[in-house]
Each structure stands twice: as C-alpha cells, then as structure tokens.
C-alpha positions in Angstrom: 61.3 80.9 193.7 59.2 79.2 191.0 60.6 78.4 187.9 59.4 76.4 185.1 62.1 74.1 183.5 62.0 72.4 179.9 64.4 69.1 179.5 67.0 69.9 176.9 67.8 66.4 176.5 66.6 62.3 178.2 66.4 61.9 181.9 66.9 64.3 183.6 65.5 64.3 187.1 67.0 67.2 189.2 68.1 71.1 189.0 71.0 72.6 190.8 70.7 75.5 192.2 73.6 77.8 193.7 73.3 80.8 196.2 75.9 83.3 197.3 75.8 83.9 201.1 77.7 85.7 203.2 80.4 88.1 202.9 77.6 90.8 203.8 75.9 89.6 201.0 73.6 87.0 199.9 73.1 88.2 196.4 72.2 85.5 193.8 74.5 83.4 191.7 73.5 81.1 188.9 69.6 80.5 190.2 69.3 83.7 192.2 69.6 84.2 195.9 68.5 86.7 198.7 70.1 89.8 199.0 71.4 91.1 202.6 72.9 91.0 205.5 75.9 88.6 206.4 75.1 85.0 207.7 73.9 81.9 206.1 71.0 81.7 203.7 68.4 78.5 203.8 66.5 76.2 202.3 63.1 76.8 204.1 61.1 75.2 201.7 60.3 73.3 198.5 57.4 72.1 196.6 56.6 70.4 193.4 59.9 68.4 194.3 62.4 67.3 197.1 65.2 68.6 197.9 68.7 65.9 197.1 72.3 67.0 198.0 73.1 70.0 200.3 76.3 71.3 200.5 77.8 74.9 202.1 81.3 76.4 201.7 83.2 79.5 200.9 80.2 82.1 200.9 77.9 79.5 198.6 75.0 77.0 199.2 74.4 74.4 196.3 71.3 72.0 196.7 69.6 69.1 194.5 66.0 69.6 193.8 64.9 66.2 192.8 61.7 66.3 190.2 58.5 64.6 190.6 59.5 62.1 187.8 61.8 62.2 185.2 62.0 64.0 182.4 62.6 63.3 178.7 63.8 66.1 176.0 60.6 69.0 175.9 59.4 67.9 179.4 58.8 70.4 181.7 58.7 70.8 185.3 57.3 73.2 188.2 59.0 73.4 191.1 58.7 76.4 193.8 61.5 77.1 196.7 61.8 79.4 199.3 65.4 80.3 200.4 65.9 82.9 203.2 68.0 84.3 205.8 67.6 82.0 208.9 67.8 84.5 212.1 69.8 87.5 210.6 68.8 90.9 209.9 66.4 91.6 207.4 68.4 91.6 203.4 68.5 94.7 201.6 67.1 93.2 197.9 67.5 90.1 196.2 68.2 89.4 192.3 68.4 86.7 190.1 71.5 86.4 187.4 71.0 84.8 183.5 73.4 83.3 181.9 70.3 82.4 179.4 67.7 84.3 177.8 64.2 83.1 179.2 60.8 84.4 178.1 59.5 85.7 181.5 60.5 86.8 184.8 58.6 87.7 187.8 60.3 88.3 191.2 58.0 88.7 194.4 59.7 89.6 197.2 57.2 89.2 200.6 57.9 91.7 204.0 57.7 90.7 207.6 54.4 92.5 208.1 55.8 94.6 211.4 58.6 95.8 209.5 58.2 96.9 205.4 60.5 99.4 204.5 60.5 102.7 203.1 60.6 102.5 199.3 60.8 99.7 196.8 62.5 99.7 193.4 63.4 96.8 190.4 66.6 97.1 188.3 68.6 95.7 185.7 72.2 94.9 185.3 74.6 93.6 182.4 77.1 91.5 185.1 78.1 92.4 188.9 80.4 94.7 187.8 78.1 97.2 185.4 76.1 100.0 187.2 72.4 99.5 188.3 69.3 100.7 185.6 66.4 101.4 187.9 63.5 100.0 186.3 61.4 102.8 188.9 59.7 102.3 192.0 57.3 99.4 193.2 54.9 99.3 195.2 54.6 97.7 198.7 50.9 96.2 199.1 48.2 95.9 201.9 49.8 92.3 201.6 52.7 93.1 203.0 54.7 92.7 199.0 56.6 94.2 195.9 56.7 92.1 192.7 58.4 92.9 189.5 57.5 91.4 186.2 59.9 91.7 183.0 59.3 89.8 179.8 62.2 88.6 177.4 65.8 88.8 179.7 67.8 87.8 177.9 71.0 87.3 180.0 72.0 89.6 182.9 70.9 90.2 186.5 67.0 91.2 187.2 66.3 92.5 191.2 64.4 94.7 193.3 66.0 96.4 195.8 64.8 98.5 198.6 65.2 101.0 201.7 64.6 100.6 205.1 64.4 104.1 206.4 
C-alpha cells in the first residue's frame, strides 16, 4: 500500500489501519487488506514511517503507522506498507473499502514469478453485500503484475480479483 494522507485537523502523528484475516478470507476492511486463503495476514513491511501498536483478534489485525513528524491541519504524509499472507496459499484478489470519496486509486497487485495465474480482472462494489461490476480484464506483465487505476471513488469497495487455473 501507498497512500497519501492530508491532516484534517493539529497533530496528528499516526494512521490506523485495520485488516480482515481469516475466516477463508483476508479481504480488506477500513484500509484494505489481501484477499485469500485462511491464516494470518502481516505486516511485512513499511516505509515513509514506523510501525506503533499491533494488535490481532477475532479475524482482524489493527496496527499504528507512526509518521515521520507530525502533522498540522493541510499536512500531508506518504507512507507505503506491504501486508501479506505469511506462509499460506497464494490469496485469490485483494480490495480496498471507502467509507470516503478520495480523488485517485491505484491498486498493484505483484505475483510470485513461478506461479501467475490465469486471468486477471478489477471490479467495483457498493458494500460486501452488493454484487461484483467487473471493470474487464488486466493484464499480467513480463514483471510478474496487474495494476488497476480508477479516478474519483467515491465510497465503496475497489479490487482486482483473479484465477488460478
């Protein structure tokens, strides 16, 4: 993940960001998460920031990322994650839910280079419980990666899913 923040108020020096895990699924709540198979997602790494408090329970993983320096209201910040399955199978997508409109999206989703599966596609949702839109099909590069880019969400779930055989 990389995400660019903007202070809405005076000093403010971390974000909180929550995964779903487990359960068969680590789909993303509130800042996004890795979709797949069942187990216990990670923090594998961070950048632009350090990571504070960790806590996992009941199928969820919160964590602290602590900003460079703090921020007043109009400040913004970089910071750049990496969350993952840690020795499970490989996930079947991964989305990201809004609960606010933000001016640009782009989700890359990089493949174990032994093992890219057979077809790639983004999609849209209203909540969990509304039906799929496929945005259509991405492609898989030489690199080994799909990335989807959508401009103005403005609340919802944004993913890429894909198909292993």
């Amino acid at each position: 993940m990389r995400t660019v923040l903007r202070a809405a108020g005076d000093d403010i020096d971390r974000v909180v960001c929550v995964h779903q895990t487990g359960d068969g699924d680590l789909a993303g709540v509130a800042d996004g998460g890795a979709g797949g198979a069942g187990g216990v997602a990670g923090l594998l790494d961070v950048r632009y920031c350090r990571p504070g408090r960790i806590r996992a329970e009941g199928g969820l993983v919160a964590f602290e990322l602590v900003f460079d320096r703090v921020l007043a209201t109009g400040d913004t910040a970089v910071i750049e994650y990496e969350l993952g399955p840690i020795g499970l199978p490989a996930p079947d997508g991964y989305d990201r839910r809004f609960s606010h409109p933000v001016h640009d999206y782009v989700a890359l989703v990089q493949f174990d280079g032994d093992r890219l599966p057979a077809r790639c596609y983004g999609f849209t949702a209203e909540s969990s419980a509304s039906p799929r839109r496929r945005l259509g099909e991405l492609w898989i590069g030489t690199s080994g990666s799909a990335n989807l880019a959508v401009g103005t969400v403005r609340r919802g779930i944004v993913g890429i899913e894909w198909e292993w055989h």
